[in-house]
ROGUKE-928276 format. One line per field, with one value per residue (C-alpha): x, y, z; residue number from 1; residue in one letter. Coordinates in pm, 1 decimal, decimal comma. Example, Ala and Ser with C-alpha at 12.3 -4.5 7.8 and 13.67 -1.06 7.14 Angstrom:
// residues 2
px c(1230,0/1367,0) .
py c(-450,0/-106,0) .
pz c(780,0/714,0) .
num c(1/2) .
residuo c(A/S) .
END
This chain:
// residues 90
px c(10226,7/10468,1/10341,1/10493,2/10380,7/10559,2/10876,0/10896,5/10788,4/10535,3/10489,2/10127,8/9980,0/9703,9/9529,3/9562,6/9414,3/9117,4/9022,6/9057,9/8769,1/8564,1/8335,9/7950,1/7867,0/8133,1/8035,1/7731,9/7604,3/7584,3/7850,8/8087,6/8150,6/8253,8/7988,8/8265,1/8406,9/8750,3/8897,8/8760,5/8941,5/9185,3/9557,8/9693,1/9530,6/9700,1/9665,2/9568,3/9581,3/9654,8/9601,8/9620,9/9265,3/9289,2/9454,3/9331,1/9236,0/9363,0/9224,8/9311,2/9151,7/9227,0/9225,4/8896,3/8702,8/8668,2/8752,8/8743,9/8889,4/9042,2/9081,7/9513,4/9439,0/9255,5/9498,4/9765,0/9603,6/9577,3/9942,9/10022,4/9829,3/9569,6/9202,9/8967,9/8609,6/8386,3/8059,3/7793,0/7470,6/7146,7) .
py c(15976,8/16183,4/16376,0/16535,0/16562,5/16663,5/16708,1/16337,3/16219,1/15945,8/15775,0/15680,8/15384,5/15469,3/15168,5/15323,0/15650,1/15476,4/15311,8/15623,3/15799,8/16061,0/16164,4/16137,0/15907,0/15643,7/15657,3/15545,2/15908,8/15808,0/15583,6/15708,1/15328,5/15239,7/15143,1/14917,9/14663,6/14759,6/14421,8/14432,1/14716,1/14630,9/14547,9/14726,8/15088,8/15375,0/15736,7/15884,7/16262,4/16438,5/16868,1/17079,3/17287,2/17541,6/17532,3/17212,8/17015,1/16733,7/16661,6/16280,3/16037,2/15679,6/15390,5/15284,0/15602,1/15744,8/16091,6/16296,2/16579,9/16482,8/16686,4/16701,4/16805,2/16402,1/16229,2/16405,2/16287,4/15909,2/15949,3/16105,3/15762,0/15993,5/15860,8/16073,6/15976,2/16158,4/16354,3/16145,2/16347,2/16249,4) .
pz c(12907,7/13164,3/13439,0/13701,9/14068,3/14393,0/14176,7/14035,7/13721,3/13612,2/13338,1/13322,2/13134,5/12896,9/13052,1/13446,5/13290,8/13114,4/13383,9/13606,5/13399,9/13559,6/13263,0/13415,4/13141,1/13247,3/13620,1/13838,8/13963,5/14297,7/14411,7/14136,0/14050,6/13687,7/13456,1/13234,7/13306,0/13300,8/13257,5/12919,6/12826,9/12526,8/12685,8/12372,5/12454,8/12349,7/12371,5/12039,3/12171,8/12445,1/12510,6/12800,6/12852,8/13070,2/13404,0/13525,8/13300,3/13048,5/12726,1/12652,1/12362,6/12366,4/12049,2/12196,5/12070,5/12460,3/12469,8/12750,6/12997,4/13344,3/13610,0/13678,6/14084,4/14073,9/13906,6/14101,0/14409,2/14318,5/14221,2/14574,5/14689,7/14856,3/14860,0/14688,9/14798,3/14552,0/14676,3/14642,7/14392,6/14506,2) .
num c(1/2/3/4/5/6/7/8/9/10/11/12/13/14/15/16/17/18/19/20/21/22/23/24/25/26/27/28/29/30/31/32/33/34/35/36/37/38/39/40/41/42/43/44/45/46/47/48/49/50/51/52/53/54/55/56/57/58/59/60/61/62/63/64/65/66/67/68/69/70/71/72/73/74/75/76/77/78/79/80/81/82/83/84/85/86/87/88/89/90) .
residuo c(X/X/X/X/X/X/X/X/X/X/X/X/X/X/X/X/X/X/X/X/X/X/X/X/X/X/X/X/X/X/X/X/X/X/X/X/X/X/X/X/X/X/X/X/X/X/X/X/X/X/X/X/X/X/X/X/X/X/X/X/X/X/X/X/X/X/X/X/X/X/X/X/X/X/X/X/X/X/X/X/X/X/X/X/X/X/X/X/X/X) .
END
């Protein structure tokens, strides 16, 4: 996948975007840690779809069965190498 940020493009691995998940059922609610072990995510991942919704956000599915929505302004920011520290939910 190709994205463009600060007027560069980026071709993203569906592996780097898998492992970047931000769906709440993926992540430990308070320390936003993965609850995967993304090591034993399959080497030979691909995107099955991918859709624009809405402004902000994009709609991705992977060969694994994960499907889910990502927010562009977060992956834009971990491809501007800017640390995102999420707010921690009590």
């Amino acid at each position: 996948m190709i994205i463009e940020h600060e007027g560069q493009r980026h071709e993203l691995s569906p592996l780097w975007l898998r492992e970047r998940t931000q769906a709440p059922d993926q992540l430990e609610a308070m320390t936003q840690q993965r609850l995967f072990d993304s090591h034993a995510i399959d080497a030979d991942l691909t995107l099955t779809r991918a859709a624009r919704v809405g402004e902000q956000k994009l709609g991705l599915s992977f060969s694994d069965g994960h499907h889910e929505h990502y927010d562009l302004s977060t992956l834009t920011n971990e491809l501007g190498g800017t640390e995102v520290f999420p707010t921690a939910e009590p």
